[in-house]
PLY file of the C-alpha trace (Angstrom):
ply
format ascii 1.0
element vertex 183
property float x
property float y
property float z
element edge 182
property int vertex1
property int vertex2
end_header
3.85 -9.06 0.24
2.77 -8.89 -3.03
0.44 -5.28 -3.91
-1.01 -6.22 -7.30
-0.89 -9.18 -9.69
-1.70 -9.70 -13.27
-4.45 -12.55 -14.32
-3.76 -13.72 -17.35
-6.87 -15.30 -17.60
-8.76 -12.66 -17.82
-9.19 -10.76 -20.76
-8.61 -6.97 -20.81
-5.67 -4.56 -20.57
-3.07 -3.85 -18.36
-3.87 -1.86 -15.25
-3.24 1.96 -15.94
-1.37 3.01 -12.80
-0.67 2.51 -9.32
0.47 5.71 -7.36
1.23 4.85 -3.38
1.42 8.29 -2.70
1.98 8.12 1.76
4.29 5.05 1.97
4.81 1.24 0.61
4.78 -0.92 3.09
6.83 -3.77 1.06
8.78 -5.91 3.77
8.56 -5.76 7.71
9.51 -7.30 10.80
7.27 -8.50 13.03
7.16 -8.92 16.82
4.71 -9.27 19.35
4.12 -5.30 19.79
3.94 -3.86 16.83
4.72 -3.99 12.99
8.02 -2.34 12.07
9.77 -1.25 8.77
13.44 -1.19 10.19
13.09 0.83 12.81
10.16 2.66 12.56
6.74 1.43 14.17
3.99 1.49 11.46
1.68 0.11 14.29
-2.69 -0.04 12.57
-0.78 1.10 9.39
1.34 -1.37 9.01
0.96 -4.84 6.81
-0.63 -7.23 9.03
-4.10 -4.96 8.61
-3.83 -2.68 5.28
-2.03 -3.54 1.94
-3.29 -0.11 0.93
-4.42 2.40 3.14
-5.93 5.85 2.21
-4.49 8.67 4.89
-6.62 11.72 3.86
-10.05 12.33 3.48
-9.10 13.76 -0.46
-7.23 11.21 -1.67
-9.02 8.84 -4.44
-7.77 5.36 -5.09
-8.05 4.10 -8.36
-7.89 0.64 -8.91
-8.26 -0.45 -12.68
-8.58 -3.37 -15.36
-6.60 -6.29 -14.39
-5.17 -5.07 -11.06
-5.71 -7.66 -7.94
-5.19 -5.51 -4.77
-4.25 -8.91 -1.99
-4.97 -8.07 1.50
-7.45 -5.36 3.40
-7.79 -2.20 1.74
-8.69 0.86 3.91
-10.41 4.54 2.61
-11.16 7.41 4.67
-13.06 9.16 2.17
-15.63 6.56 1.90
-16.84 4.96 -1.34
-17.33 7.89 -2.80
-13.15 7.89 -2.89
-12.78 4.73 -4.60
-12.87 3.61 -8.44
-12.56 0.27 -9.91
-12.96 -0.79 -13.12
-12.75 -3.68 -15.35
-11.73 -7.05 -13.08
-9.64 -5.16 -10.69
-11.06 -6.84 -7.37
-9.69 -6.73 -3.59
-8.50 -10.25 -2.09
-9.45 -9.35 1.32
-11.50 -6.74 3.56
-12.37 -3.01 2.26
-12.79 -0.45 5.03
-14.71 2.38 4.07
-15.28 5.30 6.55
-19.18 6.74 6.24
-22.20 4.73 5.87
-21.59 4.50 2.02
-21.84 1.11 0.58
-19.82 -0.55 -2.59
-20.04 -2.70 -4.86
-19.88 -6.40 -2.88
-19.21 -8.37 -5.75
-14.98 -6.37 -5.75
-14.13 -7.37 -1.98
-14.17 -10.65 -0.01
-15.74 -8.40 3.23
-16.37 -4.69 3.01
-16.97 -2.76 6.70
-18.77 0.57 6.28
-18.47 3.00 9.26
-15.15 2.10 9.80
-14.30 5.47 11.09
-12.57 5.21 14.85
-10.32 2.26 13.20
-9.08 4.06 10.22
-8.84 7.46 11.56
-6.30 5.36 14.19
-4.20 3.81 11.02
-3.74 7.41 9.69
-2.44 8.64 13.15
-0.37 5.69 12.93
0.65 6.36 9.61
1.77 10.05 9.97
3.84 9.04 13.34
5.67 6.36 11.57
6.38 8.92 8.71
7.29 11.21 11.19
9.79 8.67 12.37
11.10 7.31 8.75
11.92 11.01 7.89
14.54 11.01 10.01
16.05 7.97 8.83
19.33 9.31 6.02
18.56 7.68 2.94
21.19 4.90 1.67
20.29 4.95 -2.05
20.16 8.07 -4.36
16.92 6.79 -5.99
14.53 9.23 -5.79
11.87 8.30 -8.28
9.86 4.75 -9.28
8.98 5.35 -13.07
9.93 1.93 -14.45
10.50 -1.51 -13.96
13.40 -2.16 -11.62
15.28 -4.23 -8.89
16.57 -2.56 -6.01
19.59 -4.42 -3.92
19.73 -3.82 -0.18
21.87 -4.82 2.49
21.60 -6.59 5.50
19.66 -4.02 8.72
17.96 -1.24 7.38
17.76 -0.10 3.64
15.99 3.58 3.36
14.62 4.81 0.05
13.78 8.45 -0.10
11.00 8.85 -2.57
9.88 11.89 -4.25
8.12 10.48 -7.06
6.24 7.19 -7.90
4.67 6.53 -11.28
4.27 3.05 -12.16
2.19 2.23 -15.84
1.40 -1.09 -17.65
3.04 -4.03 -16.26
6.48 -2.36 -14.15
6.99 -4.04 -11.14
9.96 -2.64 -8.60
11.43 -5.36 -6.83
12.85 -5.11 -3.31
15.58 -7.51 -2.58
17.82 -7.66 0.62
18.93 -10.75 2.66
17.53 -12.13 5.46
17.44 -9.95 8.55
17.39 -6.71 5.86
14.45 -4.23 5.52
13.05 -1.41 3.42
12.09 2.12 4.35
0 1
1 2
2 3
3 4
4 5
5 6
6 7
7 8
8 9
9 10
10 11
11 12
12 13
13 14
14 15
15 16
16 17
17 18
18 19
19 20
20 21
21 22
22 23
23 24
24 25
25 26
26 27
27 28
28 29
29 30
30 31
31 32
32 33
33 34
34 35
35 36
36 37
37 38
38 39
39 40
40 41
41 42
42 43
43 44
44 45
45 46
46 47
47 48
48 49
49 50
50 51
51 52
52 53
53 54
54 55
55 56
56 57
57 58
58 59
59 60
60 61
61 62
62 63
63 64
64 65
65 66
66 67
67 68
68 69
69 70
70 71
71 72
72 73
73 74
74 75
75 76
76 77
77 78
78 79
79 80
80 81
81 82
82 83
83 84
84 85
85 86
86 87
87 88
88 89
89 90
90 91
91 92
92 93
93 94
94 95
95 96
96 97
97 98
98 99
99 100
100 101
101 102
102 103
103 104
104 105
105 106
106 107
107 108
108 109
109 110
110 111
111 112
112 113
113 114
114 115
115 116
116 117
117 118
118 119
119 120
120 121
121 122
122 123
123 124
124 125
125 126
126 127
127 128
128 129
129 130
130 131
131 132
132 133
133 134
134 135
135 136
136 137
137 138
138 139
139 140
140 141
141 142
142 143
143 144
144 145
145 146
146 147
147 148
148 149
149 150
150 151
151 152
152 153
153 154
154 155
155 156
156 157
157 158
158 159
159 160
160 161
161 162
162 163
163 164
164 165
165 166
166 167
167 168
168 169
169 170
170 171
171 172
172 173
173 174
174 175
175 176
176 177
177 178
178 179
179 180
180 181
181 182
């Protein structure tokens, strides 16, 4: 799944930052019941409906300049919680709870009053957390601050991360081989 991507065809600087502050969902397995990152159950949180998903009514998503966000997009604070500048645009749905409209020109769809459905993908998301934290981590990384590829094995790889602070153009890059996964 791929979170944000540079256009070099577009003139303008490199996106500031991207924080994921609750959880990257970066590679899952899919069955017919729900979405899972090894063996935790991300169900409405998971991949197949948000590439980012806001989980508190606080938080304010920021995305800037040259950043493409590809796939649905979800905010509980409304419009009021998002910020894009420059040609950062959203390759798929925004769900904004409220009756708060945004500009229509940044998303392919955008769904106001989309309460019930994302107050559901933050239940989701805090159970799944719930579940991850018990998973023992099997890397000492604790923080994403630069550019960097990150070798799993095969089954379940779990990352416990403390800090993530991403700026110009780093990209992490999760690699395991087939059958492996990322929490």
């Amino acid at each position: 799944m791929i979170l944000t991507t540079k256009r070099d065809d577009r003139p303008g600087g490199p996106f500031s930052r991207l924080i994921c502050v609750s959880a990257m969902l970066l590679l899952g397995t899919l069955n017919a019941d729900a979405i899972l990152i090894g063996s935790v159950n991300l169900g409405t949180a998971g991949p197949d409906f948000y590439t980012l998903l806001t989980i508190d009514a606080d938080t304010k998503l920021t995305i800037n300049n040259q950043s493409d966000v590809i796939g649905n997009v979800g905010v509980l604070g409304g419009a009021g919680k998002l910020s894009m500048s420059g040609y950062g645009n959203i390759d798929g749905t925004l769900f904004l709870s409220g009756p708060q409209t945004f500009d229509s020109t940044r998303a392919d769809v955008i769904v106001a009053n989309a309460n019930a459905q994302l107050n559901q993908a933050r239940m989701d998301a805090f159970a799944a957390s719930a579940q991850a934290a018990l998973q023992p981590a099997t890397f000492a990384i604790t923080t994403l601050e630069s550019t960097q590829t990150i070798v799993g094995g095969p089954g379940q790889n779990v990352l416990d991360l403390t800090k993530i602070d991403l700026v110009g153009n780093d990209i992490v890059t999760l690699s395991a081989p087939a059958g492996g996964s990322f929490i």
